[in-house]
MMTF fields as JSON, N, C-alpha, C and O atoms, coordinates in Angstrom:
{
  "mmtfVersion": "1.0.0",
  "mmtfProducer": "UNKNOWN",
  "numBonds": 479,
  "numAtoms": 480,
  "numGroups": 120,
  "numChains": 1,
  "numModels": 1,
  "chainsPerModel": [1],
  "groupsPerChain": [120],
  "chainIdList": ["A"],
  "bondAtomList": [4, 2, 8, 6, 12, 10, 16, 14, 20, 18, 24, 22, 28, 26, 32, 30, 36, 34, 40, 38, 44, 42, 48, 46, 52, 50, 56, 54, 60, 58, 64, 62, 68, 66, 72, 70, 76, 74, 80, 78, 84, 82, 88, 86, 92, 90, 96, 94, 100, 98, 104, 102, 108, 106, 112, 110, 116, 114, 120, 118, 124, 122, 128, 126, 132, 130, 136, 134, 140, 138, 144, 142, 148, 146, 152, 150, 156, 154, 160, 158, 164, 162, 168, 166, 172, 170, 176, 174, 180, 178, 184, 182, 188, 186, 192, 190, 196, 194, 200, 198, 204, 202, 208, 206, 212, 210, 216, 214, 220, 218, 224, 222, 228, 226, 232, 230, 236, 234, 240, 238, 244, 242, 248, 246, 252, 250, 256, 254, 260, 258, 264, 262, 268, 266, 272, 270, 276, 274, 280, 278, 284, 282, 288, 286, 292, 290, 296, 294, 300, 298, 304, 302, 308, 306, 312, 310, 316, 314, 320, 318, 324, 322, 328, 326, 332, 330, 336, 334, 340, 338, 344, 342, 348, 346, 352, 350, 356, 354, 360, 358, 364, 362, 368, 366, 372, 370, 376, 374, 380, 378, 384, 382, 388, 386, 392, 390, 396, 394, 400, 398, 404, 402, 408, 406, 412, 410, 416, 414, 420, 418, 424, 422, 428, 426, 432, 430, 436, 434, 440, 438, 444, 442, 448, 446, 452, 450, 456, 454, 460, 458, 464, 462, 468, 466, 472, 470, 476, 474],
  "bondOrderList": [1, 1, 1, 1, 1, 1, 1, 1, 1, 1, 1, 1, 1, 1, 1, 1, 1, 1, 1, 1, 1, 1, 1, 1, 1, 1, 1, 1, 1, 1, 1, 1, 1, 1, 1, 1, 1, 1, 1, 1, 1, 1, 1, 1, 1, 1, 1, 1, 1, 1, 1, 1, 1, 1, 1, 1, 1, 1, 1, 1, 1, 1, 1, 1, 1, 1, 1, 1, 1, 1, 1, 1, 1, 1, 1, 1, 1, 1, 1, 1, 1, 1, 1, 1, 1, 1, 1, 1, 1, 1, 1, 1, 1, 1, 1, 1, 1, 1, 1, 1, 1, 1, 1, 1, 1, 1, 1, 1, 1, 1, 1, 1, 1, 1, 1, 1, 1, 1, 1],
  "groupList": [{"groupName": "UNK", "atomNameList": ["N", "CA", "C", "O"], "elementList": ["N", "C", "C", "O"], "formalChargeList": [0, 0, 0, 0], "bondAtomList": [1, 0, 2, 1, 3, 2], "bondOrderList": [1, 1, 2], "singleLetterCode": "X", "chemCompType": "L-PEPTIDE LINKING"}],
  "groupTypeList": [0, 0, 0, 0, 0, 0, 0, 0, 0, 0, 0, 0, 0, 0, 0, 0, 0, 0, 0, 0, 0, 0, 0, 0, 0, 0, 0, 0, 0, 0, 0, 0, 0, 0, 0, 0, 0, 0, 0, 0, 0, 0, 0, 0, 0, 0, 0, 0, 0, 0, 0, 0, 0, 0, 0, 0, 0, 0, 0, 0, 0, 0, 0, 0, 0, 0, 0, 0, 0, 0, 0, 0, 0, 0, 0, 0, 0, 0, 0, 0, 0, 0, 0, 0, 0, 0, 0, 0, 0, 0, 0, 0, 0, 0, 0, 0, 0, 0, 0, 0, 0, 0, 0, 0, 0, 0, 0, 0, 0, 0, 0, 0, 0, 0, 0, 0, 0, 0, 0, 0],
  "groupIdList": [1, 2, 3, 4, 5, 6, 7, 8, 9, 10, 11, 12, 13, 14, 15, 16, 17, 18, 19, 20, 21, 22, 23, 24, 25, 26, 27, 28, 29, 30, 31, 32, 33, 34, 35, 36, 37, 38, 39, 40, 41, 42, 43, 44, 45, 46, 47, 48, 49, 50, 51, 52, 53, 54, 55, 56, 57, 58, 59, 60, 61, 62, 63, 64, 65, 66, 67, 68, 69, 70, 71, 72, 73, 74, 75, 76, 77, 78, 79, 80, 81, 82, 83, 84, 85, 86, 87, 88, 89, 90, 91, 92, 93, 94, 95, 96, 97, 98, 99, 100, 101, 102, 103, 104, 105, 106, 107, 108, 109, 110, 111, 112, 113, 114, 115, 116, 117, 118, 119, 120],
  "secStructList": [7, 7, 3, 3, 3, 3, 3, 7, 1, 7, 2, 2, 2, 2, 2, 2, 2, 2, 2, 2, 2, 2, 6, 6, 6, 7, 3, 3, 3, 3, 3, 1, 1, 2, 2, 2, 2, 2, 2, 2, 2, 2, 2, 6, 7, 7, 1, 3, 3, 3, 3, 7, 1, 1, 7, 6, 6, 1, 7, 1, 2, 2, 2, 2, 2, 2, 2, 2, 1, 1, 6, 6, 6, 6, 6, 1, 3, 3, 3, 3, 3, 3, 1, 7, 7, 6, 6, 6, 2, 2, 2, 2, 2, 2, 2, 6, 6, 7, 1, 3, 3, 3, 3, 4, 4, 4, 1, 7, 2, 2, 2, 2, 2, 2, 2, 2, 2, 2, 7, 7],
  "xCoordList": [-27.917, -28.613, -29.459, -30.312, -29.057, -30.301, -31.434, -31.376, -32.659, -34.206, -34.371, -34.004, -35.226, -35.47, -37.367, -38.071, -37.899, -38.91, -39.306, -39.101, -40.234, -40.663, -42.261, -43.09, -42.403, -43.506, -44.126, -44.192, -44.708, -45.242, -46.579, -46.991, -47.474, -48.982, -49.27, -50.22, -48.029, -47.642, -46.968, -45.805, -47.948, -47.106, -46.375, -45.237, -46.381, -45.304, -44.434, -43.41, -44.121, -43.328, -42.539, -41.502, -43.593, -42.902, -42.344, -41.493, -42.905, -41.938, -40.861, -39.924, -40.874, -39.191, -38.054, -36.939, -38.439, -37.574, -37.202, -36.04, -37.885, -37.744, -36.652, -35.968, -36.945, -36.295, -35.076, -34.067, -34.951, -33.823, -32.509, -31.342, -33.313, -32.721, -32.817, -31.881, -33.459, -32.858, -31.849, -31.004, -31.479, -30.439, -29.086, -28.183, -29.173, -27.952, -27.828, -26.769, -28.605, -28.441, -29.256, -28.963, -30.278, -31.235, -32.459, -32.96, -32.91, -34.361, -35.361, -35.379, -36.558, -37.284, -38.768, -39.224, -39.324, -40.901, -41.36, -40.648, -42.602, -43.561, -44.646, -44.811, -45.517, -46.703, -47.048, -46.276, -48.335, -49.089, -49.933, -50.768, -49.32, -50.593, -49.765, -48.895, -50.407, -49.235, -49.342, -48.422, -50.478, -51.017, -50.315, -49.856, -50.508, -49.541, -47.859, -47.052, -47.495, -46.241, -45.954, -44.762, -46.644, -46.008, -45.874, -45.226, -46.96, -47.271, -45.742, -44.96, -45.582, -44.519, -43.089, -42.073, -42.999, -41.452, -41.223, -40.138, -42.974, -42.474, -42.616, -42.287, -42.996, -42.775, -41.148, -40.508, -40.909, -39.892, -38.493, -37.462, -38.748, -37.271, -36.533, -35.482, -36.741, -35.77, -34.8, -34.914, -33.833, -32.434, -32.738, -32.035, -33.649, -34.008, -35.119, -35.309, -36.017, -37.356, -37.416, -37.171, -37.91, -38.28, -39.832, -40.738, -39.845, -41.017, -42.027, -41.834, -43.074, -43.241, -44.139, -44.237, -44.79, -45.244, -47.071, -47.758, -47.398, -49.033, -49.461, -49.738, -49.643, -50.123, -51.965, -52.452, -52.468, -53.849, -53.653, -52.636, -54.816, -54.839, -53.833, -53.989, -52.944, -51.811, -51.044, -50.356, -50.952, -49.915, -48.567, -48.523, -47.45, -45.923, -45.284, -44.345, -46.068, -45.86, -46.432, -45.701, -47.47, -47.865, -47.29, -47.73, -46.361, -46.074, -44.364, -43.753, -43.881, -42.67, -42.654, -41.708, -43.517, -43.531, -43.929, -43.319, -44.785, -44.927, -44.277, -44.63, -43.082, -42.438, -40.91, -40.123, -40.577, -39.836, -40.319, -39.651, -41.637, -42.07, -42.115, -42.397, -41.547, -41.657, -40.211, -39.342, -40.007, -38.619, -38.014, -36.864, -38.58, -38.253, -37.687, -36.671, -38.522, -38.373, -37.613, -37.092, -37.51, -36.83, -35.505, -35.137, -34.853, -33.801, -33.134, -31.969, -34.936, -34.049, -34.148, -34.891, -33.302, -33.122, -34.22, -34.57, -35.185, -36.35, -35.48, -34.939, -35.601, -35.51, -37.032, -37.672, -37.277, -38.091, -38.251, -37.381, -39.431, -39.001, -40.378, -41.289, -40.502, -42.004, -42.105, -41.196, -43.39, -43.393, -43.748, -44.76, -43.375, -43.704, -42.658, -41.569, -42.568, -41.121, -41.651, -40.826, -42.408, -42.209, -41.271, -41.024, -40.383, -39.645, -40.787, -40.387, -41.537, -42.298, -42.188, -41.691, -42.936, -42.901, -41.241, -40.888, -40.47, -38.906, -39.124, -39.825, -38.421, -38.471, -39.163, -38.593, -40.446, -41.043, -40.864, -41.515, -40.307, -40.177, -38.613, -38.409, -37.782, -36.607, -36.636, -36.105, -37.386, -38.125, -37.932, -36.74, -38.931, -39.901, -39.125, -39.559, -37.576, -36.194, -36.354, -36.371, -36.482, -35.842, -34.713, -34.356, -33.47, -32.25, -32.022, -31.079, -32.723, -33.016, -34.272, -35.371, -34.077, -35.549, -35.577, -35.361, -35.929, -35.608, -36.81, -37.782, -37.145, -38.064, -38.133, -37.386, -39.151, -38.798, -38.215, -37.173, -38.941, -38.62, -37.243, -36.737, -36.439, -35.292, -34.025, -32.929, -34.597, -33.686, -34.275, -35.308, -32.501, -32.55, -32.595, -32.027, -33.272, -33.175, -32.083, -32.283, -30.969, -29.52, -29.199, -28.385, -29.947, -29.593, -30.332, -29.768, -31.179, -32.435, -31.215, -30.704, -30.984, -29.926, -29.211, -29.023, -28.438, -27.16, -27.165, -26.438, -28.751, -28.769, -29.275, -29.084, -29.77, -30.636, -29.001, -29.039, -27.583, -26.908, -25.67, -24.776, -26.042, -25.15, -25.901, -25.195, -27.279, -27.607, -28.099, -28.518, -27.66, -28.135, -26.714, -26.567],
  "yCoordList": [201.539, 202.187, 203.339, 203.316, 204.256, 205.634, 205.685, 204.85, 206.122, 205.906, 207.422, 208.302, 207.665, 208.754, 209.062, 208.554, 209.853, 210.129, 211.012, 212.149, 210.781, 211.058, 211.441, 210.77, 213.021, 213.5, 214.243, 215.471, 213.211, 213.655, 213.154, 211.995, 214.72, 213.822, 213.392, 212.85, 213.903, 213.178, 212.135, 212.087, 211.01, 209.576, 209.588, 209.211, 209.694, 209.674, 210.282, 209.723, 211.36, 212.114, 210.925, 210.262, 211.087, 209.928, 208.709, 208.154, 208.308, 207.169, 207.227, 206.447, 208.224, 208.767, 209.12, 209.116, 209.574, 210.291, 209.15, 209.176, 208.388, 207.516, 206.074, 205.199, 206.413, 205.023, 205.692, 204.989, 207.106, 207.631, 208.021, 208.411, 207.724, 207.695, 206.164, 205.86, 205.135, 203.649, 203.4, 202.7, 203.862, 203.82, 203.845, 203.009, 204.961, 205.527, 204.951, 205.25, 204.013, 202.8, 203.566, 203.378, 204.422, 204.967, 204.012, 203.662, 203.601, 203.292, 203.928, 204.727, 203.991, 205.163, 204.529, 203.388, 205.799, 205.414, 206.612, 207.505, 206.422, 207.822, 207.465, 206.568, 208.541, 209.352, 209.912, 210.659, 209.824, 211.032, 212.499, 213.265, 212.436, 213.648, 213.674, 212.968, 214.777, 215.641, 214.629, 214.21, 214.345, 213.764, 212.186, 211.882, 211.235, 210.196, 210.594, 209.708, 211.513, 211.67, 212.141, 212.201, 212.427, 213.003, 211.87, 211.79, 210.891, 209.563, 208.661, 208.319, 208.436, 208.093, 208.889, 208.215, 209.74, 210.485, 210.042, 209.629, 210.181, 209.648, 208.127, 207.596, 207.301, 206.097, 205.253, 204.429, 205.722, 205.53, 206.081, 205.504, 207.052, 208.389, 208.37, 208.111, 208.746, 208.49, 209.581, 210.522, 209.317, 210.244, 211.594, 212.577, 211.636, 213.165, 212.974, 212.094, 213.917, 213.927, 215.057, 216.171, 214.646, 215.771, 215.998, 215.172, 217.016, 217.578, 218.205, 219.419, 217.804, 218.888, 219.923, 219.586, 221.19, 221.742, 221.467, 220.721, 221.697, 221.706, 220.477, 220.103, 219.655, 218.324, 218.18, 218.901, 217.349, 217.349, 216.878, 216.409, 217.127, 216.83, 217.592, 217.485, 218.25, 218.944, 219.171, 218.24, 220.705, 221.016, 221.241, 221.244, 221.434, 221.39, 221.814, 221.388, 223.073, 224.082, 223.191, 222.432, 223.281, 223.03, 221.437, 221.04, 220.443, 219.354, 219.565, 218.954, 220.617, 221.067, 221.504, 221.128, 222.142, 222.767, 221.887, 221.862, 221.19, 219.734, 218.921, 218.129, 218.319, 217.71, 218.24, 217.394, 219.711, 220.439, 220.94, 221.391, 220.66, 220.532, 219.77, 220.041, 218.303, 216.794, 216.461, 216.499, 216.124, 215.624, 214.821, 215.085, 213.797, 212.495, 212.96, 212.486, 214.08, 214.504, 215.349, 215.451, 216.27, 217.913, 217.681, 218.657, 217.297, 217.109, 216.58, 216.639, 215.733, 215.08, 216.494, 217.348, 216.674, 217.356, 217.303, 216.132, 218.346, 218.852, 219.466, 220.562, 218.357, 219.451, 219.548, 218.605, 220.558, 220.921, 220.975, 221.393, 220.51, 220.17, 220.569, 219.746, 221.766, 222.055, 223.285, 223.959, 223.165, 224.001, 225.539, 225.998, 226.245, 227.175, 228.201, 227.837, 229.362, 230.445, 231.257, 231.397, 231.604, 232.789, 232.915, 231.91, 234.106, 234.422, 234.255, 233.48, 234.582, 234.697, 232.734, 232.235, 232.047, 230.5, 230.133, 229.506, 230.635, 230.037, 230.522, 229.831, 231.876, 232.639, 231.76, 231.526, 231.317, 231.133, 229.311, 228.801, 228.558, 227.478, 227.081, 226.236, 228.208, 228.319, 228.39, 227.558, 229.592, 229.759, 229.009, 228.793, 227.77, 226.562, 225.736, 224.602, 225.912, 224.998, 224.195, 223.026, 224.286, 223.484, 223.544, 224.534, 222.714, 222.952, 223.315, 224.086, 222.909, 223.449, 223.764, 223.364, 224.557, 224.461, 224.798, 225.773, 223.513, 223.298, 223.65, 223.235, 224.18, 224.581, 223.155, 223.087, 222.27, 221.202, 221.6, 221.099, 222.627, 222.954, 223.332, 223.31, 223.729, 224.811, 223.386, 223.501, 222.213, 221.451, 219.411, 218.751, 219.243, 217.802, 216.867, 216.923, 216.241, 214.967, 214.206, 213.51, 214.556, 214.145, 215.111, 214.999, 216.319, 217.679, 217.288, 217.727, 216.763, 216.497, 215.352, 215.565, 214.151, 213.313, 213.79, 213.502, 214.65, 215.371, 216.017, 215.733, 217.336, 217.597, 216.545, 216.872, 215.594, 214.751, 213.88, 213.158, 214.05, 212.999, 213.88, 213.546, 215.381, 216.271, 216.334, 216.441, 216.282, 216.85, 215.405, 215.399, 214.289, 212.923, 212.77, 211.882],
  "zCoordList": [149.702, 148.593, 149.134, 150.02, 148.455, 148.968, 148.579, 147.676, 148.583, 149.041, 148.805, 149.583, 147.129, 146.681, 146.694, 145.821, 147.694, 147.438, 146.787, 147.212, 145.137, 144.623, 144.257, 143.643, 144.981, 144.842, 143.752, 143.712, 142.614, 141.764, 141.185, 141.233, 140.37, 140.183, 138.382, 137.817, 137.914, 136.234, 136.556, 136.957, 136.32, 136.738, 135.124, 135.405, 134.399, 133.233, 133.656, 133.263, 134.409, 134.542, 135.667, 135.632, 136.563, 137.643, 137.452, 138.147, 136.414, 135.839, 135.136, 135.306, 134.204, 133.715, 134.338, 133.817, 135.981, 136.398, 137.547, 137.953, 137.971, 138.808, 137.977, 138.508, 136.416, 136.023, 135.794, 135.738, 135.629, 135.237, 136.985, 136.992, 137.988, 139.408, 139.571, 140.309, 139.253, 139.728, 138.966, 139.525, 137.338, 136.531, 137.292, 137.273, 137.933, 139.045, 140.047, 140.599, 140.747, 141.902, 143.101, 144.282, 142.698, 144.113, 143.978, 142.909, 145.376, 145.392, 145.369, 146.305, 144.509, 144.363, 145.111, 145.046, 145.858, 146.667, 145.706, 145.245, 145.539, 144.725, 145.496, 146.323, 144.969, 145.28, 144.525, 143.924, 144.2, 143.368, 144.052, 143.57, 145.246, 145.975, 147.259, 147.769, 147.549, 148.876, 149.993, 150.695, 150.033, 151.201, 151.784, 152.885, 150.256, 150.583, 150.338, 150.617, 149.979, 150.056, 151.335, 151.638, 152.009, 153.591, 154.755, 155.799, 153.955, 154.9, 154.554, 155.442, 153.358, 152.931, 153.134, 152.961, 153.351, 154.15, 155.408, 155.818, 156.485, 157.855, 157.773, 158.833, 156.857, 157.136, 156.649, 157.302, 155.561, 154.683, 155.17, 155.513, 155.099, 155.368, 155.037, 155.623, 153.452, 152.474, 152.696, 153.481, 151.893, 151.996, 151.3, 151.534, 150.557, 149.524, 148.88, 148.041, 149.304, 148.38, 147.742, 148.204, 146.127, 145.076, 144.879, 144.771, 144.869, 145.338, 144.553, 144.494, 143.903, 142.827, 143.869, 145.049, 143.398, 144.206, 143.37, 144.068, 142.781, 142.504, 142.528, 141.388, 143.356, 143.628, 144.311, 145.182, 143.779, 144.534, 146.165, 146.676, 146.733, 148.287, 149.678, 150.894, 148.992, 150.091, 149.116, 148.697, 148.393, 147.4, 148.503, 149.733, 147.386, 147.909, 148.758, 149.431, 148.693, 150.147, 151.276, 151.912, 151.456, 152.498, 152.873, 153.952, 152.144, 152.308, 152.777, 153.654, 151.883, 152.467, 154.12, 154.812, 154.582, 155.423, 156.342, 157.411, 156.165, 157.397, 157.293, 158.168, 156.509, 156.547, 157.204, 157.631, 157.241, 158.064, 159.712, 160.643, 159.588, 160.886, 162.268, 163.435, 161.288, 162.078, 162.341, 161.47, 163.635, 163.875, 163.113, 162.763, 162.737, 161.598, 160.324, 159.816, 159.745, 158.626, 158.195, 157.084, 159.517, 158.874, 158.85, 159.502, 158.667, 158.288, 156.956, 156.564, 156.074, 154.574, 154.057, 154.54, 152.993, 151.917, 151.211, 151.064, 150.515, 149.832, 148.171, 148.024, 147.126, 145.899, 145.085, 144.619, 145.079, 144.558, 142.944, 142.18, 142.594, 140.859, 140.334, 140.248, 140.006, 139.609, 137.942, 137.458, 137.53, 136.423, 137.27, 136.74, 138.123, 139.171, 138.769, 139.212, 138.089, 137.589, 138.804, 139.707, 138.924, 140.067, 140.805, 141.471, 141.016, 142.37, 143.635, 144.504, 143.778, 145.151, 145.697, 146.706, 144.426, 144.531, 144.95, 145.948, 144.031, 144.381, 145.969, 146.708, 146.506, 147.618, 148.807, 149.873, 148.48, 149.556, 149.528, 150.44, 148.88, 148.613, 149.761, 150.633, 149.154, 149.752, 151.108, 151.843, 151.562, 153.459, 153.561, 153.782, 153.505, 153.959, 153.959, 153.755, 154.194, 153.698, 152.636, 153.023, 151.451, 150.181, 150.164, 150.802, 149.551, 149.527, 148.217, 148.04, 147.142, 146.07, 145.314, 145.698, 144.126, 143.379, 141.38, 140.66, 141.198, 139.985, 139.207, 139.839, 138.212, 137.103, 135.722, 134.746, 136.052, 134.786, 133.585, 133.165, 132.913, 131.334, 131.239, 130.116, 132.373, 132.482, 132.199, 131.649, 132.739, 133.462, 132.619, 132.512, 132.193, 131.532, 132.893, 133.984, 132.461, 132.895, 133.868, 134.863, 133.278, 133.829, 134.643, 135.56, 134.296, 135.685, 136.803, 137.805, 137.039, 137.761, 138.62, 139.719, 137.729, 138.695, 139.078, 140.26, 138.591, 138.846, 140.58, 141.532, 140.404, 141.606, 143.251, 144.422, 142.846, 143.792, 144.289, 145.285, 143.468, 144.125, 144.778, 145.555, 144.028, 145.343, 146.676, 147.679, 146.839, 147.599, 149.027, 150.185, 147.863, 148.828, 149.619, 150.458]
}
């Protein structure tokens, strides 16, 4: 079973999307804040973490980027799932290796699974 870390600080959100990825047979770890989500990648090491980017304690960037920093880590797959439209935010999200980067409002629910099981 694959092991989906879920970095988000709308636990409603986190709970929809997490029941809507155990639906599909993934195990889901969450977090509400950058900080335990980074603790949880190097402890866990899940197969793909979604990422939102405006999180309290260590926003996305800076969690993307230390988590591509660490031997353990840089290697899972980063999709990024945030209310963030900017090109500069996409652009610099992308740098920082995301493999993708999804805009919530843009994107159902089932797209959200869709991309987390190409990319697992």
């Amino acid at each position: 079973m694959k092991t989906i870390l879920l970095i988000e600080d709308e636990s409603a959100l986190q709970k929809t999307i997490g029941e809507a990825l155990s639906q599909e047979g993934f195990s889901i770890v969450s977090a509400l804040d950058g900080e335990a989500g980074l603790r949880l990648a190097q402890d866990k090491r899940p197969d793909v973490i979604l990422l939102d980017l405006i999180l309290p304690k260590a926003n996305g960037f800076e969690v993307l980027k230390s988590l591509k920093e660490h031997e353990g880590t840089k290697n899972i797959p980063v999709v990024v799932l945030t209310n963030l439209e900017g090109m500069e935010d996409i652009q610099k999200a992308l740098d920082l290796g995301a493999v993708a980067y999804l805009v919530k409002s843009n994107y159902t629910l089932q797209e959200v699974v869709e991309k987390v099981k190409q990319v697992s």
